[in-house]
N, C-alpha and C positions, 0 to 999 in steps of 0.2 A: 504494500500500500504506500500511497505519497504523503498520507497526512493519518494522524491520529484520531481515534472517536473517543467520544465522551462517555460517562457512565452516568448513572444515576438508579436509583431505588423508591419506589413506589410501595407504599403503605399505608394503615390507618392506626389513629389512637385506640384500638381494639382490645381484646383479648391475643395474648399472643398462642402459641401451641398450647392447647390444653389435655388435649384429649388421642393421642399417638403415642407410641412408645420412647419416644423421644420429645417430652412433651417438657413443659419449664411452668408449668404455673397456672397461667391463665389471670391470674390479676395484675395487672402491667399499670394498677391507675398512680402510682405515686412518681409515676414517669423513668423509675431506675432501670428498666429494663429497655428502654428506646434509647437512654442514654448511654448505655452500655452497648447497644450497636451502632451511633454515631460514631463513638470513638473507635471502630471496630470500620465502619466505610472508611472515616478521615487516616487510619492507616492504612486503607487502601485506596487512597484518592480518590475516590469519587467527586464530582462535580454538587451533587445535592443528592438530599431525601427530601422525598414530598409527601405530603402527610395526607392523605383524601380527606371527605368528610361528607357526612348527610346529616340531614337537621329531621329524621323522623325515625319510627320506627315501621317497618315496612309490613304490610298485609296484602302486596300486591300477589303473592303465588298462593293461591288456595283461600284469600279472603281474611288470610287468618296470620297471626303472629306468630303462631307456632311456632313453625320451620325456623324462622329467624334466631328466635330467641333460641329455640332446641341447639341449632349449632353455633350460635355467636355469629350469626353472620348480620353484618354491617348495622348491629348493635350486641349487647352495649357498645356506646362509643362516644371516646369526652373531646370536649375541644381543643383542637392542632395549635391553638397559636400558643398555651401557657407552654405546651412540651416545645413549640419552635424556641422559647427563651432558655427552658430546661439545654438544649440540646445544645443549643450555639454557645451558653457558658462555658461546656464544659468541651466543647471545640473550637479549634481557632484558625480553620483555615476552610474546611465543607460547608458546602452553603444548605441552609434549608428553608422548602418549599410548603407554604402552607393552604389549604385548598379554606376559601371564601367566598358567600352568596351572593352578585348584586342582590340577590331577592331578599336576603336575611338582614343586612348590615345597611344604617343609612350609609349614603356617601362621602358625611364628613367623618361619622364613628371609623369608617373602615381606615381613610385614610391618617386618620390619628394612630390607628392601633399599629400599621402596617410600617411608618415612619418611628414608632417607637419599638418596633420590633427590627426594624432596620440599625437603629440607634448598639440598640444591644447587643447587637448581634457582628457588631463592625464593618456594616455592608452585607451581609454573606445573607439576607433574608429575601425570599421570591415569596409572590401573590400567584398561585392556584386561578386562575380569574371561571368562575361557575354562575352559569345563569338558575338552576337545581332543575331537574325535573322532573319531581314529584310531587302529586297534587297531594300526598300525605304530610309531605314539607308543607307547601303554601299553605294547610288547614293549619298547622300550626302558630300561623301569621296572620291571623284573620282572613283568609282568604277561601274562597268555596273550592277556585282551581286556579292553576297558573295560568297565565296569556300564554296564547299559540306561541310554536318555536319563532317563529318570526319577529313576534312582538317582542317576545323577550332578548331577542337579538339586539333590535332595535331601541331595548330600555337602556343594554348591556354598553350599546356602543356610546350611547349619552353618559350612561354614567362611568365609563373609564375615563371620557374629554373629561368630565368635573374634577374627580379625583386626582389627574392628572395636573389640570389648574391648580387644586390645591396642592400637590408638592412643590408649586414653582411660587407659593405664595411668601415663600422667606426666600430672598435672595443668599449666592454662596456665601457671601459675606457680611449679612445683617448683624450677626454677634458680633461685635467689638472689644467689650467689657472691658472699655476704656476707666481708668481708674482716676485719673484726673479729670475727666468732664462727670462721671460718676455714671455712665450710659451701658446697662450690661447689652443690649441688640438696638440698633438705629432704626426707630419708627419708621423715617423714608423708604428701608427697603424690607418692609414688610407690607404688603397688598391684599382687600380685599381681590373678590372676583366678581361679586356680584353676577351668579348664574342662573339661569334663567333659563329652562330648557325648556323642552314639552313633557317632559316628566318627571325632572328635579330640579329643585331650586336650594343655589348654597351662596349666602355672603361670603364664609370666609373671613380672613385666610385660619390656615390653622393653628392649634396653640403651642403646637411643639415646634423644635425647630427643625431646619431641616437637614435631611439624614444623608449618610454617608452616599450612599449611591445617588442620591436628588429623587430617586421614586424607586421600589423595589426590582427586582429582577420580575418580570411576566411572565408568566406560563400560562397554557392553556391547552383543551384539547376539542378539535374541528374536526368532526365525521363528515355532518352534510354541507353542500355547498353554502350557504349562508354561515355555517362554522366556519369553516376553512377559511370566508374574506374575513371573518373576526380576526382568527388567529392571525393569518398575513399580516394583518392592520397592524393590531397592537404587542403580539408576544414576542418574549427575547427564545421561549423556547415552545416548542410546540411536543404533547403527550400523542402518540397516534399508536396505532394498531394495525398492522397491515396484513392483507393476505398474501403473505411468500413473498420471496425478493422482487416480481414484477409487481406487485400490487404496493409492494413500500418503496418502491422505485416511484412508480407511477402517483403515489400520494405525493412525495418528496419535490418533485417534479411541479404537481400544482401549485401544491404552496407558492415553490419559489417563484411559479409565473405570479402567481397571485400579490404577491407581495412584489415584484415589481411595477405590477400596476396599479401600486400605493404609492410607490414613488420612495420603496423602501431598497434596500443591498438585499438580495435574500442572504448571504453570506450571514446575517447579521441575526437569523434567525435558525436556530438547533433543531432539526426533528429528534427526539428520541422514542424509539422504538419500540414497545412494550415487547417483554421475553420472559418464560419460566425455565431455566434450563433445568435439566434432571441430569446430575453427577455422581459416578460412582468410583471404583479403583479400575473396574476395569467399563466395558462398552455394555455388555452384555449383563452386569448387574445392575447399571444406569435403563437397562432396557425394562427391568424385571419390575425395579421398583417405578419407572414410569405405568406399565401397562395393567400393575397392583392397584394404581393410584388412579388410574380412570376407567376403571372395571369396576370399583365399587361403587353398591348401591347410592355409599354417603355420600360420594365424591358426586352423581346423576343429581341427588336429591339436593345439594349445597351447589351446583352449578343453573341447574333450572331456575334456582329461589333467586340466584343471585344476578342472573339475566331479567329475571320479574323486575326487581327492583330498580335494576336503571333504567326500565323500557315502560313499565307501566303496564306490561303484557303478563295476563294469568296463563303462564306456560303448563300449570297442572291439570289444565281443561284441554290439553292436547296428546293423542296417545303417545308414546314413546316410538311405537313399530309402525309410524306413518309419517309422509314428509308433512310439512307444515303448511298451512293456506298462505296466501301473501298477506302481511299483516303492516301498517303503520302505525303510529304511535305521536303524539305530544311529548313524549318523552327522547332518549335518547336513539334517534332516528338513524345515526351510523353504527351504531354499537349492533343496534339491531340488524342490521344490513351485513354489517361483518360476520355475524354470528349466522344466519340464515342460508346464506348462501342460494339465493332467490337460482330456481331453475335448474338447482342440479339431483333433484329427484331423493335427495337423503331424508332416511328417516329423523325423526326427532331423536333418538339415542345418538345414532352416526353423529351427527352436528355436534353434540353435547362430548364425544368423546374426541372428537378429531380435535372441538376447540381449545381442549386440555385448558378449561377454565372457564372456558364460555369466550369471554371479550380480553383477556390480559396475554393471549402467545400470538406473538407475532410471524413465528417461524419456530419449525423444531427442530431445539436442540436438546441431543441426548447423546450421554460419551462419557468417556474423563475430563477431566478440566483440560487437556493439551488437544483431547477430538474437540469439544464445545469452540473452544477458542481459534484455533483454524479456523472453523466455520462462521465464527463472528467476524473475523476477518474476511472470508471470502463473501461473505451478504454484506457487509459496510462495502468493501470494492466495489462490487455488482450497485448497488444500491446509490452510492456517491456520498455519502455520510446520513447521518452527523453521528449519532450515538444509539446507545440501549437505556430501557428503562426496566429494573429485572425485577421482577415481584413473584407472585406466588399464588395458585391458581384461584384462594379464598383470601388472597392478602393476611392469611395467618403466616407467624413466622416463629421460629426458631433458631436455637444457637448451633445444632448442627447444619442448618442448610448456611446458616451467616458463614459461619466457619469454611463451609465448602466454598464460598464464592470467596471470601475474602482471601484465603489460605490456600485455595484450590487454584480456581479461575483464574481472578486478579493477577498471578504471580504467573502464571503463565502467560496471559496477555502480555505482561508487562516483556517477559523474555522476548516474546514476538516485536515488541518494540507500536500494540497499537494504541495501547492506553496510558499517562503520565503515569512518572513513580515519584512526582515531586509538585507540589504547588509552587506556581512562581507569582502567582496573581494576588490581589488586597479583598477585592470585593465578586459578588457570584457572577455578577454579569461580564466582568473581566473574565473571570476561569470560564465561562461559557465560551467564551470570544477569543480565546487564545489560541486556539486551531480549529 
């Protein structure tokens, strides 16, 4: 290869492994157990952890809570940004990513927390940017159902321009804390905005000051066409999900036209690729334990619940040993599309097993850590960059699978010469931008 890819890790404030032979607990809420795999990425350079998040508890598979709660899937679950502070203290060089609602946070609340989560963190903090789309979320907000994908695109795009105004409401150098005029920031270069949109209104400016990077690091992830000019527009890095090196070729590709005809560098902007590799000593036991792991019942029964949930589709109202009708959704309308596989005749099992997670494998890798890594190398060639985002097929985690990547993988990447073994950057959006 000619240039290096990025890394990055995808997770939730969850339960971690609770329930496999290799399991650590299961109550992860006092934050020590995510802080203990920070420091476990940042010695192995990753670029960020992103922390997902949903504002509900889900009844979209079966009507019922059950399943959810039965496997800990995508509840319980506390909020990212107190472990984003947890985490950056106790690291000083990996950035982390915290996922946030326009629909949840006003636009001034958001940008306050985000610029003092950037403050603390020395630069190293990214904005997740999420429109949610679950109308079990919106009931939580007073709302009956969320606006169509469109509309919320369109609230989404208004209120990035606001929060955006408000990071530039303290100029670089407003602090003085001149000691002889007695002035700790120069009122002159601190500015209302006075905004006024068609669906938010913010005076301004904000009460902190401003933060190391001037506004966070953006992330974002664009399935459908209207996703995708968001993400163009505004992210430094974009979450995607492709099908096989032509399909994450072929997204990589949009983008970056897309974002040219923003009047953006696509250079400027990361895809990272969503991946679960399965690792063992040798090929053939990485073989063993991947096809353990998606032959079981639990694994069918926690990947259907978990496609309900971001689609808004009652997957348990469709037999397992028939392909699926074409379905749409108000919800996550690419995820769905990724996983479906519109037109190629598979049953609803096949889909479920092939996706080894449903929506989180973007390609299969299975091997030792020196087969995986070749192959991450030959799909970033093929592909043109930028990175991997490696998660796990229920975003549960544990300290043997950390350990294989970090101790495994990483170290043979690194031999291969395609991922850093050093940080040279200050802030996240820098380490995004350095190759």
């Amino acid at each position: 290869m000619t240039k290096r890819f990025h890394l990055g890790w995808f997770l939730g404030f969850s339960p971690d492994e609770w329930n496999e032979p290799f399991a650590n607990g299961g109550s992860p809420w006092n934050g020590d157990f995510y802080v203990e795999m920070a420091k476990s990425l940042e010695r192995a350079c990753f670029d960020f952890m992103m922390v997902e998040d949903t504002l509900m508890v889900s009844e979209a598979f079966g009507h019922s809570m059950e399943v959810y709660l039965k496997h800990a899937l995508m509840a319980p679950k506390h909020d990212p940004a107190p472990l984003a502070a947890l985490m950056t203290a106790a690291t000083r060089h990996m950035g982390v990513v915290t996922t946030m609602s326009t629909m949840a946070y006003p636009p001034f609340m958001l940008a306050r927390l985000c610029s003092t989560l950037d403050h603390i963190s020395n630069g190293r903090f990214g904005w997740n940017i999420v429109t949610t789309g679950e109308n079990a979320s919106a009931q939580n907000f007073g709302m009956e159902a969320l606006p169509s994908r469109e509309v919320r695109y369109d609230m989404a795009d208004e209120y990035v321009d606001l929060v955006c105004k408000l990071f530039e409401t303290w100029e670089p150098d407003a602090v003085v804390k001149n000691r002889e005029t007695g002035y700790y920031a120069d009122h002159t270069k601190v500015h209302t905005i006075d905004f006024e949109g068609k669906y938010y209104k913010c005076r301004g400016p904000l009460n902190t000051v401003r933060s190391p990077q001037g506004r966070p690091a953006f992330v974002q992830a664009g399935g459908s066409p209207r996703g995708k000019d968001f993400a163009a527009k505004h992210a430094d890095a974009i979450v995607a999900v492709g099908n096989g090196i032509e399909g994450m070729k072929r997204y990589r590709d949009d983008i970056r036209a897309r974002a040219e005809k923003f009047g953006r560098n696509p250079d400027d902007i990361k895809v990272f690729f969503c991946i679960t590799p399965t690792l063992g000593e040798t090929e053939a036991e990485a073989r063993e334990r991947h096809a353990r792991m998606i032959n079981s019942d639990r694994f069918i029964e926690q990947s259907l619940a978990f496609i309900a949930g971001v689609t808004d589709i009652d997957f348990s109202k469709f037999s397992l040993d028939d392909p699926l009708p074409h379905l749409t959704t108000n919800g996550e309308q690419g995820s769905l599309d990724k996983f479906a596989q519109w037109g190629s005749g598979k049953t609803l099992r096949q889909l479920v097993i092939e996706a080894s997670g449903g929506l989180v494998s973007s390609i299969e890798l299975i091997g030792t850590p020196d087969q995986v890594a070749t192959r991450m190398g030959e799909v970033m060639e093929e592909v043109g960059g930028d990175g991997f985002l490696i998660t796990s097929p229920s975003l549960r985690m544990n300290r043997r699978y950390i350990v294989e990547v970090t101790d495994g993988l990483v170290p043979a990447l690194q031999r291969k010469g395609l991922v850093r073994t050093e940080y040279t950057t200050q802030t996240l959006r820098e380490t995004m931008k350095e190759f």
